[in-house]
C-alpha positions as CSV (number, residue, x, y, z in Angstrom):
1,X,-8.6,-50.8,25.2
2,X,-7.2,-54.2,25.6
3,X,-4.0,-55.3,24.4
4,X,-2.6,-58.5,24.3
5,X,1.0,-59.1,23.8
6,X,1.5,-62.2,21.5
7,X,4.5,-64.3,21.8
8,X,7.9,-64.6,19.2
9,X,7.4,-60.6,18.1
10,X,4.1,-61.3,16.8
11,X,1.8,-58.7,16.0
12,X,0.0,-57.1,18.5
13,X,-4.2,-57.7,18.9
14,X,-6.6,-55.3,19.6
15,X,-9.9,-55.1,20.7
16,X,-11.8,-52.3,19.4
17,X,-13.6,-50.0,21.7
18,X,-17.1,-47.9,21.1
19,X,-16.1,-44.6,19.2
20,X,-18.2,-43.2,17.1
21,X,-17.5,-43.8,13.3
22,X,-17.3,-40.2,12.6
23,X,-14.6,-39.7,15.4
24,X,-12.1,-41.9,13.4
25,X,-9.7,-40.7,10.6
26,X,-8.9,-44.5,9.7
27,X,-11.2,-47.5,8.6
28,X,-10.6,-50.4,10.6
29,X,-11.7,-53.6,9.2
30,X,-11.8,-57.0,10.8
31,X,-11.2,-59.9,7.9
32,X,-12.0,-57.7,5.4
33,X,-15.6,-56.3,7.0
34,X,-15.2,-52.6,7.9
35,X,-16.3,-51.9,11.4
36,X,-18.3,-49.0,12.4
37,X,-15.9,-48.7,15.3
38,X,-12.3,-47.8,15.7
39,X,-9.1,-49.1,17.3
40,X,-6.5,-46.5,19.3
41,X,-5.4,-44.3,16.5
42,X,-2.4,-42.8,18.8
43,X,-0.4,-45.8,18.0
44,X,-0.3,-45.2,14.1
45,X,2.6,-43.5,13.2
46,X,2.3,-40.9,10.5
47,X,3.2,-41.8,6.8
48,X,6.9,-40.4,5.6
49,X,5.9,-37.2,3.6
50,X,6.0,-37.3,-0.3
51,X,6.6,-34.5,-2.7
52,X,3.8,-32.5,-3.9
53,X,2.3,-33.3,-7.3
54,X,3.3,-31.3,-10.2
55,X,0.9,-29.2,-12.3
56,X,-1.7,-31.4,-14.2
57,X,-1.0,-34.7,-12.1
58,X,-3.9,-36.4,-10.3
59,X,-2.4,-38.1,-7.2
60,X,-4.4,-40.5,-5.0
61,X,-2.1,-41.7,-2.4
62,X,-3.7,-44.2,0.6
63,X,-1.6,-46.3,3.9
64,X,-2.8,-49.2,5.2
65,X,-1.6,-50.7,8.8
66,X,-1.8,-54.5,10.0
67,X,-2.7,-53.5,13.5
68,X,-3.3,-57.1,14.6
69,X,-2.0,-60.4,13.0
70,X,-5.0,-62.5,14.5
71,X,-8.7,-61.4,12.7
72,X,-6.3,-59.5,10.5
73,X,-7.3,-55.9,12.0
74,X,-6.3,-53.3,9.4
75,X,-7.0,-49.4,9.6
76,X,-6.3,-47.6,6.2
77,X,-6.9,-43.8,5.0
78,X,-6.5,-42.1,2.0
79,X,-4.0,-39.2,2.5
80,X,-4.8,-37.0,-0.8
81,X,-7.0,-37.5,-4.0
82,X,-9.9,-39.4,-2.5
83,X,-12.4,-37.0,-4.1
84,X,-11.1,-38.0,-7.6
85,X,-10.9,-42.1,-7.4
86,X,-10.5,-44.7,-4.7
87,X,-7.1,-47.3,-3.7
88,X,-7.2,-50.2,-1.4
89,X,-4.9,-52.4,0.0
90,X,-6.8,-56.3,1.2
91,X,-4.5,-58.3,3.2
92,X,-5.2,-61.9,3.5
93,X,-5.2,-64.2,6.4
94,X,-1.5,-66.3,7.5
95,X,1.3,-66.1,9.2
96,X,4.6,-64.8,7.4
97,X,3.4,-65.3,4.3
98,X,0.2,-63.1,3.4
99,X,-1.7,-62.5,0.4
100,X,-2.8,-58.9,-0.3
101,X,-5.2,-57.4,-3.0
102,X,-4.6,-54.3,-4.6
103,X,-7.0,-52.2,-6.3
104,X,-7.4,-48.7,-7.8
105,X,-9.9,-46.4,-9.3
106,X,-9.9,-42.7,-10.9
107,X,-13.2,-40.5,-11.6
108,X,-10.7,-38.4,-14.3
109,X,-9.4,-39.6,-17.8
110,X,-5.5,-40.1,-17.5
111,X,-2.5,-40.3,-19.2
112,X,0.9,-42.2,-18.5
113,X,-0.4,-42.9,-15.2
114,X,1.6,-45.1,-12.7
115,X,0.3,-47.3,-9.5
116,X,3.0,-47.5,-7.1
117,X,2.8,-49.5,-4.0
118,X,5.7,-48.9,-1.2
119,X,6.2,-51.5,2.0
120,X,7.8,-50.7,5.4
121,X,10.5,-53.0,7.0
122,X,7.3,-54.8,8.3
123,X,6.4,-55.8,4.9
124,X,8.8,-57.4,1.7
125,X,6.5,-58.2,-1.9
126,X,7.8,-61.5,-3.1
127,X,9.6,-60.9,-6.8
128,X,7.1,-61.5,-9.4
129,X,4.3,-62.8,-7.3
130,X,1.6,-60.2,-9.0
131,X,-1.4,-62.7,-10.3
132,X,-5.3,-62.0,-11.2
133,X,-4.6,-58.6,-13.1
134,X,-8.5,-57.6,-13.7
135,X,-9.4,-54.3,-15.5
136,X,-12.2,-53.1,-15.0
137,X,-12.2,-54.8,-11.6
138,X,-16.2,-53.7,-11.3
139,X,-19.3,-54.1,-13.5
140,X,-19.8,-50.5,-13.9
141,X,-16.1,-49.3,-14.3
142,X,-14.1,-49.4,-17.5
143,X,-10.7,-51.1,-18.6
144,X,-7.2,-49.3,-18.6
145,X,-5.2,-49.3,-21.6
146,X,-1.9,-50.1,-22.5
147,X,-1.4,-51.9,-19.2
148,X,2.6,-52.7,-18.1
149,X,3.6,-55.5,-16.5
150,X,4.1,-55.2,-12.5
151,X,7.8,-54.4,-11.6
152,X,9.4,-55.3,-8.4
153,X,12.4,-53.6,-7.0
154,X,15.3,-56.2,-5.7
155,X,14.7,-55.7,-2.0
156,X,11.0,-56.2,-2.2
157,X,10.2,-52.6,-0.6
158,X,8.3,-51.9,-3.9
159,X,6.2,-52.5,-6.5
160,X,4.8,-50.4,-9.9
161,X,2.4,-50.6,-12.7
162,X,2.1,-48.8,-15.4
163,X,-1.0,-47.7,-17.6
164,X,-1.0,-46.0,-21.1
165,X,-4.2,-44.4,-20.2
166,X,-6.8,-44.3,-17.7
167,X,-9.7,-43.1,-18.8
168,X,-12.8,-42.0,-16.3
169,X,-14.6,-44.4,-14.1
170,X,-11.1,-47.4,-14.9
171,X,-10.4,-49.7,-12.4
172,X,-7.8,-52.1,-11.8
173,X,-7.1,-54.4,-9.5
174,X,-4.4,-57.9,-8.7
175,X,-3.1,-59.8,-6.1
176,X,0.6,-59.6,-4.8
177,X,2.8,-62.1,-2.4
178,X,4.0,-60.3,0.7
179,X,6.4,-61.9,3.5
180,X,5.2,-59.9,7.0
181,X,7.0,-59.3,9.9
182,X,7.4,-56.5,13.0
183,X,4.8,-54.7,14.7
184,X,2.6,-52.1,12.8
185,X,3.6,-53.0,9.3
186,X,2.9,-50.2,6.9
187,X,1.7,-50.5,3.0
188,X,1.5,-46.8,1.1
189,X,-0.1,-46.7,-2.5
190,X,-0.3,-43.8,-4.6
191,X,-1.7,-43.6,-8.4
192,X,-0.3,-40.7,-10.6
193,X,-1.4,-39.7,-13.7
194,X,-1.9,-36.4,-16.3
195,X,-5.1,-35.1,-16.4
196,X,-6.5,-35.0,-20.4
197,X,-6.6,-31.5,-21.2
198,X,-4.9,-30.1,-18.3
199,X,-2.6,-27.3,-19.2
200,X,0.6,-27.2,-17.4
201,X,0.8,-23.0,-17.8
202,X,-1.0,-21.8,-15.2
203,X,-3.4,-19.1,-15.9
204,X,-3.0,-15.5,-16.4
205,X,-2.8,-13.7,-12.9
206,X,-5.8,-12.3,-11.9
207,X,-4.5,-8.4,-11.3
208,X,-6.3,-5.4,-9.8
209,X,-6.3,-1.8,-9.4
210,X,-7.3,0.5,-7.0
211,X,-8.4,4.3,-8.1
212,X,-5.1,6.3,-8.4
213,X,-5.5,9.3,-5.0
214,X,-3.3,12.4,-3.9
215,X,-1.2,12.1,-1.7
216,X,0.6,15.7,-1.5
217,X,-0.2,18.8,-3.8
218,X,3.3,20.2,-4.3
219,X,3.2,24.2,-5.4
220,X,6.2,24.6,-6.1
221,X,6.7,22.7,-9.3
222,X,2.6,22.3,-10.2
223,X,2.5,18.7,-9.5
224,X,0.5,16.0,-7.4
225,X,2.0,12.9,-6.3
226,X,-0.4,10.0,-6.3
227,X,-0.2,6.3,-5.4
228,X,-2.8,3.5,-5.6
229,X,-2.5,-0.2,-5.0
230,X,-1.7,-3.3,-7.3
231,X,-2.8,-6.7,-6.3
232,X,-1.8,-9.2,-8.4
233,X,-3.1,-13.4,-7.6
234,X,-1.4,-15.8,-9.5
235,X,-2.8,-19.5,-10.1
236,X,-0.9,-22.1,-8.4
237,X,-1.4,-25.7,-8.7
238,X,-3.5,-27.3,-5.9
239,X,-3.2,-31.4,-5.6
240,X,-6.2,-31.6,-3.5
241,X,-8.6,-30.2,-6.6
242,X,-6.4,-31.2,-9.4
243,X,-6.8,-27.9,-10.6
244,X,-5.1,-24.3,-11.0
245,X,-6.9,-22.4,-8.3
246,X,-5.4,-18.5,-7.1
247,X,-3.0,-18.3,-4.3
248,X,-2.3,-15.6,-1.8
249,X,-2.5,-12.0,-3.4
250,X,0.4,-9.9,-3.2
251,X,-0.1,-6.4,-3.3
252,X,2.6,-3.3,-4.1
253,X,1.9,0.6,-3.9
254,X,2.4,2.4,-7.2
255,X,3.5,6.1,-7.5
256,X,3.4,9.1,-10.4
257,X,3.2,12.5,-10.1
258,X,0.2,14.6,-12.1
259,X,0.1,18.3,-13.3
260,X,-2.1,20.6,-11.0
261,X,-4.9,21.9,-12.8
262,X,-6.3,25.2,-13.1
263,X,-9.0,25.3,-10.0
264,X,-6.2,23.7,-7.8
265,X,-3.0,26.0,-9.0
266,X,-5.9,29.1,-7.3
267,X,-5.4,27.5,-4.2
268,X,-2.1,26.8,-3.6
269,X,-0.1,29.7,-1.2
270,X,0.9,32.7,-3.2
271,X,0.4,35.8,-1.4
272,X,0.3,39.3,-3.4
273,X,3.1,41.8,-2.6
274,X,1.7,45.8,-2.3
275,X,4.3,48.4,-3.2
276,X,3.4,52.6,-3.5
277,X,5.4,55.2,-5.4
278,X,5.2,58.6,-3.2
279,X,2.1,61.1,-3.5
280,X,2.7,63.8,-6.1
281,X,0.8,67.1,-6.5
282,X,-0.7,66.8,-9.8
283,X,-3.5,70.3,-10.0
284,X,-4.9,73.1,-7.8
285,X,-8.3,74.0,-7.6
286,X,-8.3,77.6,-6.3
287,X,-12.3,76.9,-6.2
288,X,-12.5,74.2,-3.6
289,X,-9.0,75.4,-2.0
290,X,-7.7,72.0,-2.8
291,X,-4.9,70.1,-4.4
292,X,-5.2,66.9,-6.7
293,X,-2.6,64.4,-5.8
294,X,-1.6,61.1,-7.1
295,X,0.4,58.1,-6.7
296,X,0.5,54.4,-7.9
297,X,-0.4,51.3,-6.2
298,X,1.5,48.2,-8.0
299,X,0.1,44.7,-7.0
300,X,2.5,41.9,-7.4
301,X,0.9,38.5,-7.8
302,X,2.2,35.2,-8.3
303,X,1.2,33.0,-11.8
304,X,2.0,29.0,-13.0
305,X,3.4,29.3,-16.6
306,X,2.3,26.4,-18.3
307,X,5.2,25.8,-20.9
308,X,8.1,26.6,-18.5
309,X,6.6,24.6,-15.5
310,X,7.4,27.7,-13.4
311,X,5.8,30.8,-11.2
312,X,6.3,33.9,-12.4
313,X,6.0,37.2,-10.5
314,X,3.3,39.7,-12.4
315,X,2.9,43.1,-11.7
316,X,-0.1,45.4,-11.7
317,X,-0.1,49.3,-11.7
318,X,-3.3,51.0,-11.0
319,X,-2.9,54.9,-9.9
320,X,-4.6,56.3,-6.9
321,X,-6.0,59.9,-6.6
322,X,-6.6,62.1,-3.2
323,X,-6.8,65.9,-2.6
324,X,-5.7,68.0,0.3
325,X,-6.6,71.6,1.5
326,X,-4.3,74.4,-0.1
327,X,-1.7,75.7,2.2
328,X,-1.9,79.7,3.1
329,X,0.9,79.9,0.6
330,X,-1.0,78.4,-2.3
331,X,-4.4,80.2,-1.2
332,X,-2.6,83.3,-1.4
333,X,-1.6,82.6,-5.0
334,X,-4.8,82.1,-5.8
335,X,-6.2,85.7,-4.7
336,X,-4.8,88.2,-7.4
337,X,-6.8,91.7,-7.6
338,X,-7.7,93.1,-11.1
339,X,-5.7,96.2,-11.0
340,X,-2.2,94.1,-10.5
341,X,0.1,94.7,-13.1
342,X,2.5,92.0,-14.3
343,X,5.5,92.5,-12.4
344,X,2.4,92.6,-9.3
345,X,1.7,89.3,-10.3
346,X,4.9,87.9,-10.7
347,X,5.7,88.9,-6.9
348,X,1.9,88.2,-5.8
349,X,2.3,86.4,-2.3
350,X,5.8,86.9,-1.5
């Protein structure tokens, strides 16, 4: 890279080295010819920031540098937009006093759209100076409508044009006075306009469901918790695509509780309680020598009832038979001779 420091705060020359024209994020041009080469980018300062476009506005915004007074070396980009129209900024041999084309296209129909053209201290527009207004400013571009008259701010720092419509494939272009001074003077255009048919309420968010799944059977009142997962992706306005596109999801857990059914209500923990009542004699059989006895097993289970959303104990008697031998005592009963008489019988065994 050479530089050659020119005298009285003149604007310093370049010369422009071998990079590869896919390596640069400007276009240089020499007298107006782009080169297939670029200068040092490092020393380009980066454009002030601008606020973002608001829903349904196209915005093509482009910079353009004089990097070198002599051979009028310029390196220009377009910052936003460029897929939806085309800006450029010409600037005309001299010394102080510079002539410089501007020109603008769109690919979209628009409404009350606005070209506005901002200088750095480096740059002042001369009041007034805008001459050779063309639209269309091609052969195969169309003509704005409703075309206002260029205004220029007091201090020269800007310039604007307004257009009732531009409709797709318009082009513009006309030529403005500048006075130029400083190193690195900086030129920033943008064009603003509604998009036709653009609807400024963004769509309806795009919102999702996963399948509702248990998280805790609870026994003790016959319910399930469950939770499952929202995500909800609403439509923000993106300047690069003039369009609504969907932004980052945002997600949020969802609870309710469910009844248990039937099959599950079986499985939850309710052991049955065993209780006995004592064994009772209930018959002899002087036969077998034995005695019947009898007692009853009552089996206490646990049920859901339904209506009153509570367990309930339920209990269920089933009697249980056994025999034992006869003692001496009641075998003796049991052998009575014939010839007894009553009062015999009566003290039989004692």
């Amino acid at each position: 890279m050479i530089r050659l420091a020119a005298a009285l705060g003149a604007l310093t020359l370049f010369a422009v080295p071998a990079v590869a024209e896919n390596d640069c994020h400007y276009t240089w041009t020499r007298d107006g010819s782009v080169l297939s080469t670029c200068g040092d980018e490092s020393i380009l300062p980066e454009a002030p920031s601008r606020p973002a476009g608001e829903p349904c506005q196209q915005v093509i915004s482009q910079r353009t540098y004089l990097v070198a007074d002599e051979s009028v070396l310029t390196a220009s980009r377009t910052d936003t937009g460029d897929a939806f129209g085309d800006l450029a900024t010409e600037i005309g041999p001299g010394e102080q006093t510079r002539t410089i084309r501007l020109s603008g296209s769109t690919t979209k129909d628009l409404t009350n759209a606005s070209f506005r053209v901002q200088a750095s201290d480096g740059f002042r527009f001369e009041p007034d100076s805008a001459t050779a207004f063309t639209s269309p400013a091609g052969s195969e571009s169309v003509a704005a409508v409703g075309i206002g008259s260029v205004q220029f701010e007091d201090d020269g720092n800007e310039l604007q044009v307004s257009f009732t419509q531009l409709p797709a494939d318009a082009s513009f272009s006309f030529e403005v006075t500048a006075h130029v001074k400083g190193e690195l003077p900086l030129l920033t255009s943008s064009l603003t306009g509604t998009i036709e048919g653009c609807s400024t309420t963004p769509p309806a968010d795009v919102t999702s469901y996963t399948a509702w799944r248990d998280v805790e059977l609870m026994c003790a009142d016959g319910t399930a918790s469950q939770e499952r997962v929202k995500t909800a992706t609403a439509y923000i306005w993106s300047e690069a695509d003039a369009a609504w596109v969907t932004g980052e999801p945002a997600r949020e857990t969802e609870q309710r509780t469910r009844q248990l059914n039937a099959a599950e209500l079986k499985e939850c923990p309710a052991p049955a309680t065993v209780t006995y009542t004592p064994w009772r004699d209930v018959r002899q059989d002087c036969t077998t020598k034995t005695v019947e006895r009898q007692r009853t097993k009552v089996t206490s289970t646990r049920a859901f009832n339904p209506v009153e959303r509570i367990w309930e104990d339920i209990a269920v008697p089933r009697p249980e038979s056994t025999y034992r031998p006869m003692t001496e005592t009641e075998t003796a009963r049991c052998q009575v001779p014939g010839w007894l008489s009553l009062s015999d019988l009566l003290t039989w065994g004692d």
